[in-house]
Structures are given as C-alpha cells and as structure tokens.
Phi, psi and omega in degrees: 000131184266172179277161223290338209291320188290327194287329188286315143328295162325304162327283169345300193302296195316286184320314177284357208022089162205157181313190192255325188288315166301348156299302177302327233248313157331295179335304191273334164273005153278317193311274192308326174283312178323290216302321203280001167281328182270355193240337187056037180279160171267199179262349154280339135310119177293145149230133177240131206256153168218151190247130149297097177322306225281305199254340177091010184278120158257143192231125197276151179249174081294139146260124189243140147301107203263143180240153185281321164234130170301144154240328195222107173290337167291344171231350178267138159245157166231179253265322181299338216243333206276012190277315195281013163237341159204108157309340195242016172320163189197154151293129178101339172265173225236091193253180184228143194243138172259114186263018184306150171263150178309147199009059189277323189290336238240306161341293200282305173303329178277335191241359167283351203288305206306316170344294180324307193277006186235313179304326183276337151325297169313317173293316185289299174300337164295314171298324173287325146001255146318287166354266184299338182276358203225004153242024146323135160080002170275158147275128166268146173275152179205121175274130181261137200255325153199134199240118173249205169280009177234322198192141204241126187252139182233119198275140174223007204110255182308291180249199174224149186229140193260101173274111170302158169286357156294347205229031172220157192275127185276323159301003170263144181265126211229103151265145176305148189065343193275129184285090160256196182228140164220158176263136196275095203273317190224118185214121220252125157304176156181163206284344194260002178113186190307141170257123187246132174233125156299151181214127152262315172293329176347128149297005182264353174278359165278338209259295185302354187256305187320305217279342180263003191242345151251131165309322188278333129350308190304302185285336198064019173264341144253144156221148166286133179261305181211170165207133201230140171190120159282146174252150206075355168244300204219111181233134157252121182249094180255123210225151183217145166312124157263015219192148185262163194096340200242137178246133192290268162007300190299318193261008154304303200256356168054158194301127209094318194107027168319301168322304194272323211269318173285276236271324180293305174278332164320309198239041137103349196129293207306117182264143191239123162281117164251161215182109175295129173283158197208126160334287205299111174255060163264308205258318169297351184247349145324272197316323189298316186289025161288159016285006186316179152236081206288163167287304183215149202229095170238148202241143161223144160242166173163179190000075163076337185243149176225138210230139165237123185278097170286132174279084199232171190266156228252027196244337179242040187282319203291334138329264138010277204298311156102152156318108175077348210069032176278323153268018162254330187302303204274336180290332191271318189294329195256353175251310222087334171269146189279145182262160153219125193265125166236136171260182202275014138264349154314330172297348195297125187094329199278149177234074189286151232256307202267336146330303154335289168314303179319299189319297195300339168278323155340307177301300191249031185002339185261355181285142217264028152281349189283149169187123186260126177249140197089103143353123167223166188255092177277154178282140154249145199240139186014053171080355182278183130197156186267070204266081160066033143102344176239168201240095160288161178133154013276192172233156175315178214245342170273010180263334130358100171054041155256177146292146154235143178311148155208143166232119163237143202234102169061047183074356195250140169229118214259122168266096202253140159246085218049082158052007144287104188284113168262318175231170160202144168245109204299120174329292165329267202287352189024035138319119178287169185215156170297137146318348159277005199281156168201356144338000000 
C-alpha cells in the first residue's frame, strides 16, 4: 500500500499538471540540499537520496569510490573498511554508504518545503516555456483579462500573455472576458518566467488567419506572396496558384465571399483586398493599385530606388490614390516599388524623361534602346489592334473582341492572351514574325 507521502505526491502532480515524477525528482533534490546543510558536506561529494514507495521513509547515501590509498575522504573509501559494508567490494567499485540522520523526515519535511515549491515553479516555467517557443509566430485562442491605456493581458491556459500598444489594433476596444484570435510573436525567458508577447496588428495575422480559413493555402495549391496592412482599416493580400486550374483569388473569397467575410469579421471590420500576384512587375503593381485600372505601368530603377510611373484614367485617380493615399500607400508596401500616379492631363506639357525615349524609339523601330517595360491592354477589333497609330493583324480568330496583352521590347511587339504569347510582330514593317524570332 502506498504511503500517504506518494499520495500527497500524486496531488501535487495533479494540481499542476505536471508529471509525478517530475515531483518526486523535487523531492529528492531538496532532500540532498536539506542534508548537505546540515552535514556541511560540500557540493563535489555525491550524494543519494532514496524515498521508501511503501512506507515514506528516507534514506540518504554517500557514494565512495573503493581505493587502495585515499587522496579525498569524502569520496575514496579503502578496500578493509569498504568490505563491512559490501563483502563483495572490489578496488575501482562504487558502494553507497547510508549516512541518514536521526529525525532526517521530521527535519527534512520543515525545511525542504520551500525547496520544493521553487523546483516545481522551475519545472512549470520550463514547460510553458517549450510549450509556446515552438508556437511562436501561430494564432491563438485568448480570453483578455485585463486592459489598461498601455497594455492588454491576455489569458492563454497556462499562462498569461502581454500585448503592448504597439502591437493593437487602434480602433479595437479590448473588454476584461472578451474572446480574440491573437498572434503569438515573442516568447522570452526571464527571471520572473516566460514572457509572451501578442500581437493583433501584425501582417502575419492576416497570412495565419487565410491559412486556417482556405485549404488551399493550407494544402499549398495557393501561396501567400506578400502581404501589406495597416490595421484596422485596410489589408492587401497578394497571392498565386501553385497548381493548374486553381484560381487564387477565387479560393480566397470563396463561395459568396464566405470565406473572406470569417476572416473580415474576425478582425472587426478591417477591409482586405485579395489580388493575384504576377512575375511581371508591371502587372503586379497593376493588379495591387485595385479597385483602379491603370492604362500604362512604366519602371526605372536606379541609384538604389525603384520607381513606378502609373497611368490611370482621369475619372479613377481618386480611386488609385485611395482615402488619404492609403491605396497607393498599401500598393507600394505590397510591390516594394515607390509608385507615382499620374493622369493623362497632368502629363500635358511635360518632357518626362522616359516618354522622350519613348519618341526616339518611335523614330527609329530597330533602336535597340527603345523599350515599353509592362504589359498593356488593348481591344481587339476585327482580328486587328491598334498600337500608336499602327495596325497589327490579323489575330487568331478566338481573339476576336477580347482583350489582349502587348509589349514592345527593341522593335518587336509581343501579343499575350492570359498570359500566353500568341503573335509577335515587327514594330517598324508590322511584319507577323515566328514566335521563336528573337530579332
């Protein structure tokens, strides 16, 4: 039967949730710190503590080394004496000598408590620890617990987690019981135990909300490409098919917008643009400045800055531009590129440097500096299109009143149809060309 002591043990374990053993292993290491205070034993002499299951009784060891000459009496026994305690001693083996003291339980129990409580405290904090460093960077469920004007304490199970003002959303309101999703960003040692730091503004709490709420994220028949957001107002997500068949866009907002709408309330409100991403970063900073429709996209890099002039019609600059700049703001954050929107009467008068270029390349179709960097879109009319005043064509006969794509790069002008090079043609002579020509 066991003794009250493993039961009292057992509580322990229970209340804390932490294993019995890790209890017991307290036990015993208090147990070796009580003796050696009381023994002035040092801290290079072993000692072994043993718990009696049955009865709760303990019993303290030395371990000695048996030697033929002592060098250190506290740990060399030598071989006559260590035979009265094992008969069957040998030099080079290791016995335990039993060194308990008279009322070491009755002792050892007043002065071990405190012992205890700070190993099992130590042990709580290593496990919440571990837990949460290996969910760094997940969404969590959390009851928020208490709020002041600096900082929001958040209830997780186990612990407690701190969200800073930096790291809320400024238009949410944070009440004591209220049920978030929060992103767990940071989880610290320290001497008072682990520190969790929360996050609600974070863009990856936008990227961690998609991935539990489309499969196909999940699954990796979609990825998230970039993601830009101020929070509480505006999020741009831009994401592309790994897989054929799959419409990125489509399995975002889901059937209804079902999808986009759970992730839209979860946070409140906060409105999100999804936006297929493109190699071509022409086509991605198109696609990012929605709902606009820019016309034309022209790119320059240099000294380190990289720039995009945009073209948008003169009815969707206030579009374009966004409340405040706030959708050229999120479109530039979400490219990477500085944007600059212009419409096409502003340009009037003006001699923009890549425009210039443009002319000369006009003049001369075969100069190999001419070049329109970006897709742009034209109609097709009766199998034709019309490019600066020339006439290409024909075109296949399914192309007939779609849109199409065009690029000219060094006199050649490249025709795409989702993204498919269907003709190309010489600037100049508006000569069809093979499609392998690379003239």
């Amino acid at each position: 039967m066991k003794s009250d002591f493993y039961t009292a043990i057992a509580q322990i374990a229970a209340e804390r949730g932490i294993p019995r053993e890790a209890v017991l292993a307290s036990v015993e290491h208090a147990l070796k710190t009580v003796y050696r205070k009381m023994s002035n034993t040092r801290e290079d002499v072993e000692i072994d503590v043993q718990i009696d299951s049955t009865t709760g009784t303990f019993h303290v060891y030395h371990v000695m080394r048996v030697v033929a000459e002592v060098e250190n009496e506290d740990s060399d026994i030598l071989l006559a004496e260590a035979l009265t305690y094992s008969p069957s001693a040998s030099v080079g083996d290791v016995i335990r000598i039993e060194r308990t003291p008279e009322n070491f339980g009755r002792i050892a129990a007043q002065t071990a408590k405190q012992v205890v409580l700070q190993q099992i405290r130590e042990y709580e904090r290593k496990s919440v620890f571990e837990e949460y460093h290996e969910r760094e960077n997940e969404v969590i469920n959390g009851v928020v617990q208490r709020a002041d004007s600096r900082t929001v304490i958040i209830e997780l199970g186990k612990t407690e987690a701190v969200m800073p003002i930096r790291e809320q959303v400024p238009n949410e309101r944070y009440r004591p019981g209220q049920r978030i999703k929060v992103l767990l960003k940071e989880v610290s040692r320290d001497q008072r135990g682990p520190q969790l730091v929360v996050s609600r503004a974070s863009p990856d709490l936008i990227r961690r909300l998609f991935e539990m709420e489309v499969p196909e994220i999940f699954s990796g028949a979609v990825e998230i490409m970039a993601v830009a957001r101020e929070a509480g107002v505006r999020s741009k997500v831009a994401v592309a098919a790994r897989q054929e068949k799959v419409d990125p866009v489509g399995s975002c907002v889901g059937m209804r917008g079902v999808r986009i709408q759970n992730i839209v309330n979860e946070l409140y409100g906060e409105k999100i643009d999804v936006i297929e991403w493109s190699p071509d970063a022409a086509t991605f900073i198109s696609n990012a400045l929605s709902p606009a429709k820019p016309t034309s996209v022209q790119l320059s890099e240099g000294d380190g800055e990289r720039i995009a002039t945009v073209i948008v019609p003169s009815d969707q600059m206030s579009l374009a531009i966004g409340k405040e700049g706030q959708n050229a703001r999120l479109a530039a954050k979400l490219t990477g590129w500085r944007i600059d929107i212009k419409d096409p009467e502003s340009l009037r008068g003006q001699d923009l440097d890549f425009f210039r270029k443009a002319r000369e390349g006009f003049n001369d179709g075969a100069s190999e500096e001419m070049m329109w960097q970006g897709r742009q879109p034209r109609l097709v009319r009766d199998g034709f299109i019309n490019i600066r005043e020339k006439t290409f064509g024909p075109l296949d006969d399914d192309l007939s009143g779609k849109s199409v794509d065009f690029e000219i790069l060094n006199g050649i002008v490249d025709v795409y149809y989702d993204r498919e090079l269907r003709h190309r043609f010489n600037y100049e002579t508006s000569a069809a060309l093979p499609l392998d020509d690379i003239e």
